[in-house]
Each structure stands twice: as C-alpha cells, then as structure tokens.
N, C-alpha and C positions, 0 to 999 in steps of 0.2 A: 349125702355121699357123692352123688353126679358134682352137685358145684363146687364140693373141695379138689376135686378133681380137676373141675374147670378150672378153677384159680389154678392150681399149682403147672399146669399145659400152658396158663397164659404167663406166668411167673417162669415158666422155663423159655418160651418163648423171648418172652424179653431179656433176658439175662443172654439165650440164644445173640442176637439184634445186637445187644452191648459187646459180647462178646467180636461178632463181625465188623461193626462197626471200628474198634479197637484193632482186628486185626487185617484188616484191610486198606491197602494205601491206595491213592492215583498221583503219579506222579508223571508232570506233563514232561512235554519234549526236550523244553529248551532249563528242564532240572534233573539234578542227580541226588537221589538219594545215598546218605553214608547211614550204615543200620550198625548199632553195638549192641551184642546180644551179653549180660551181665555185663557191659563194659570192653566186653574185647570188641576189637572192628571184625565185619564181615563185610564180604563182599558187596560192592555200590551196587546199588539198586536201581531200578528203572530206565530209562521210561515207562508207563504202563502203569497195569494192576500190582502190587507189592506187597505180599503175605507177610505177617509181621505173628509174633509169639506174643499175646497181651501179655503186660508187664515185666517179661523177661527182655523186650527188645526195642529199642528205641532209635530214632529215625529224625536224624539232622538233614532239612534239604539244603540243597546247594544251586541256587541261580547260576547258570553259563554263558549268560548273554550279559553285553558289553552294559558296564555301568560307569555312568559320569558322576566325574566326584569334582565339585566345584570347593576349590581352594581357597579359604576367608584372606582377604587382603593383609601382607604381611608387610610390617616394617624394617624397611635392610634403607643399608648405607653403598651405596655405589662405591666402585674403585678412588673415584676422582671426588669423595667425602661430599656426595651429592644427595639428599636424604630421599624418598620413593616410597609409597604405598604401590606395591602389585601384588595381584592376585591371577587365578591360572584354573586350567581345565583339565582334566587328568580321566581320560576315557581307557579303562582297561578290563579284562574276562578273564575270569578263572578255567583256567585247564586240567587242575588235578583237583577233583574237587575232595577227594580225601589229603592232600596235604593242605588245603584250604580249611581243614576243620581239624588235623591233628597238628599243623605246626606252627599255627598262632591262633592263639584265642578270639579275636573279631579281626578278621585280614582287612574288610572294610577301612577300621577306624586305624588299623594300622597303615594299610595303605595311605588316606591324609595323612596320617603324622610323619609319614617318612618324606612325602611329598613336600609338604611344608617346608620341614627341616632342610631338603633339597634346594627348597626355589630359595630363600635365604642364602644359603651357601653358595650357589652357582651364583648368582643374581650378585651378593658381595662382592665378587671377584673379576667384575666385569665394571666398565663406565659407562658413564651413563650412553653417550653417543652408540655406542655398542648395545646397548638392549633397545633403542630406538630403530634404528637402521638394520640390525641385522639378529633382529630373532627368532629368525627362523634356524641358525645355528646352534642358537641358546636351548630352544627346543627341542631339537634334538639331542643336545650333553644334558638336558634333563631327561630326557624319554629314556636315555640310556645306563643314566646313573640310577635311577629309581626301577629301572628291569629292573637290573641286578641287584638290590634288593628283596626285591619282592617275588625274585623268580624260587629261593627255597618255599616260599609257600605256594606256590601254585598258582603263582595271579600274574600273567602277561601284562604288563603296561604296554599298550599301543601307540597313543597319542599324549603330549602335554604341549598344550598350548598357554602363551602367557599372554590374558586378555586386557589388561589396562594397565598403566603407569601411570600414577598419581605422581605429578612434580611442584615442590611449593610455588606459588604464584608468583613471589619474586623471579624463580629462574625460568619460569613461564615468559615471561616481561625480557627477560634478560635474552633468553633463544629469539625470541621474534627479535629481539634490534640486530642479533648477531644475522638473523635470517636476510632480515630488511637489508644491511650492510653489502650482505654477500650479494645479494640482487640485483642491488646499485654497481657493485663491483663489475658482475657479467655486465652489468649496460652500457658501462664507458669503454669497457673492452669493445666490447659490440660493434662502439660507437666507432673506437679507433681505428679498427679493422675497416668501419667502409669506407671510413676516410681515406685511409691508407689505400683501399682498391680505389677509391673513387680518382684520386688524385693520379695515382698511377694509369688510368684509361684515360683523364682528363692529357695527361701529358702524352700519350701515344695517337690521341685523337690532332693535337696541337702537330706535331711532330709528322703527321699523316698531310695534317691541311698544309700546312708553311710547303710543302712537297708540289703543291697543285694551284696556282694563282686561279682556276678557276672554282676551285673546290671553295674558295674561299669566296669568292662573288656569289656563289651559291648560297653561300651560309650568309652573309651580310643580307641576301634577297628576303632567306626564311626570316631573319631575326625583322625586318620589315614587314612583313605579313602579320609576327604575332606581335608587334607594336599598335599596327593599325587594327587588330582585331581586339587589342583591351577597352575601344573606344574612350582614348583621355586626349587631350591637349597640346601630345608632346609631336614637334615636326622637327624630321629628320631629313638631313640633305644628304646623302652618301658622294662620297670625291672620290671616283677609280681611281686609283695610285698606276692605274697602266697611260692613266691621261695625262693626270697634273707631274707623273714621274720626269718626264722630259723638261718640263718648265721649271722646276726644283734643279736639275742638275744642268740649263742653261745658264738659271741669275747666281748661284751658288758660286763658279770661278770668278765673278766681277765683283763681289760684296768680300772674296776673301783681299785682295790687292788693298782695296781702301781700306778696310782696317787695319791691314800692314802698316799702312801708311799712315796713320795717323797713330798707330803704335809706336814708327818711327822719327814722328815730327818733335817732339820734345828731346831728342837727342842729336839734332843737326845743330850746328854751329852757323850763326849769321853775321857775314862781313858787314863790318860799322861802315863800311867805304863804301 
C-alpha cells in the first residue's frame, strides 16, 4: 500500500513538471510573444516569465531586432537594353509584432519577394550609367517603395543597399576603351591649357625684356653660364648690339648708293661718239 502510493505522488509529480513545463514561458528582451487562446489573439506577451493555459494557448514569438535579408542576384535589362546580374541588402525590424503574425503568413519570405520584385522594377527603369555612379539614389526609391509595402504588416524597411553589378564582359571591354578615351581627352586639354599659359607668360616675359637692353645682357650672360655648365664642345662668342650697333648703321648708308648704282647701270644710254 505505502508504494502504490509512492508511485501515484511521483506520477502526480511528473504530470505536476509537464504540466509547468508547458505552462510556462521565457521570453527574452529583444522578443515578443503573440499568445491565441482557442485561436482568438490576446494580448502580446513578454518580455519575461509568460504563463500560458496548456493546450488551450499557444505562443508565436516574434524577433524585433534588425534582420538582414540578402537578395539572390536577379536578372533585369537596364533602360539603355544593357543586360546586369544585381543583387542587394535589405536590413529591416518588425514593429508591430502582431500585425507581423496576423497580416501575412511568413513576413520574412514576403519581405524578399517584394524586395526582388522591387530591385527588378527600379533597376529596369534606370541605365546603366545611373546604377553605376549614382546609387545611392536608387537606394533610397528602393528603401522607400518596399516601406510602403511592407509597412501594413509591421516590418519597417531601414536600409537596401545594392551590392554588385554583374555587366557582360564585352561591355566590360567596351567601358574601359570609352574610360581609356575620356582620359586621353582630359590630357590633351591639359596639355593645351599649359601651352596656352605657357606661351602667354613666354610672350609678356619677351615683351618685358625687349623694354630693358640690360635686362637682356642679363639673360644672354645666364644662357652662358648654363652652356658652360653642360660641359660639351659648343663655344659661343656673344656680339653687344650696343657695340657693333654703330658700325652696322655707319657701312649701311655707303653699300645702299652702290647698289643703286649698279641697279641703275643697265638703264643708261652710251654715246657711240
């Protein structure tokens, strides 16, 4: 008699253990419990200890912390019939976490599918040069058109970022020549420009000196110093034009007469007598 006893104490016990077991939750911080008791909602649950009615009440939790959904690379066709594999980042948190569990059956896998169907659509409507250079704009008309989506169920989109662009290797080939092109372009510009300064201070330096006959024995001295300092072969005589200037415009009036003259002899007439 004592041990049937015992048994049914440790038989109640453990039934006791299942019973707590089943009716007792923990649910951390950063979750929300949604509880249906026969299927109606009651009030969200936790954080904490979470008393629960075994088999009458049942307990979906709800993660509230940011979850990253990475986007499989989709095939779209750019505005300018440029063909692209991209793929994208899509970081967002549930805020109502009962419309998270009454207004779509897996908000997760809906979330990708909306997103998808998004970066397709945006991404179509754009060229290619526009999702290179500037998408950080595109990210944001995705971050904005996928909220609104997904704001009746209760999931805030934060961020979408779009992480690579697959372009066929042909137009690979084809961007660098147009790069390579553009490059050469700026250099000759470049180029023109210093020429163009260069020429314009060469002409105001000329312009300065022609102003100064000494300015100019000056410079004829330097251009002699870095002659003699290349150590080569070449010897130079320099002639002051303030010297030999006088002996130039001494013999200059007597060499113009004679060639007058001898411009003139073929035109004299000579008496036979």
């Amino acid at each position: 008699m004592p041990t049937t006893w015992l048994i049914i104490v440790l038989v109640l016990l453990l039934l006791g253990g299942i019973l707590l077991r089943l009716s007792l939750r923990i649910i951390t911080e950063y979750e929300r419990g949604v509880v249906f008791r026969l299927g109606r909602l009651r009030p969200v649950a936790g954080p904490g200890l979470v008393a629960l009615v075994p088999v009458l009440d049942r307990l979906e939790r709800v993660d509230m912390r940011v979850v990253t959904l990475t986007i499989p690379p989709q095939e779209i066709i750019t505005r300018d019939n440029v063909p692209a594999r991209v793929n994208a980042v899509v970081l967002f948190r549930v805020v109502d976490a009962v419309k998270a569990i009454m207004e779509v059956e897996n908000f997760a896998v809906a979330t990708s599918q909306i997103s998808q169907t998004t970066l397709r659509s945006v991404l179509g409507r754009a060229e290619l040069d526009q999702i290179l250079a500037h998408r950080e704009d595109l990210n944001e008309e995705l971050a904005k058109i996928i909220a609104q989506q997904t704001e009746p169920w209760g999931v805030n989109v934060e961020v979408v970022e779009v992480k690579d662009v697959e372009i066929p290797e042909q137009m690979q080939r084809a961007m660098a020549r147009e790069a390579e092109a553009e490059r050469e372009r700026r250099a000759k510009v470049i180029s023109a420009r210093g020429e163009l300064q260069a020429s314009t201070e060469l002409r105001d330096a000329a312009n300065t000196l022609s102003q100064s006959p000494a300015s100019l024995q000056l410079r004829d001295r330097q251009t002699l110093l870095e002659l003699g300092a290349d150590q080569n072969s070449t010897v130079v005589f320099p002639l002051p034009m303030d010297l030999i200037g006088p002996l130039l415009s001494r013999f200059a009036p007597e060499q113009v007469p004679a060639a007058t003259e001898v411009a003139k002899a073929p035109n004299e007439v000579v008496d036979p007598t």
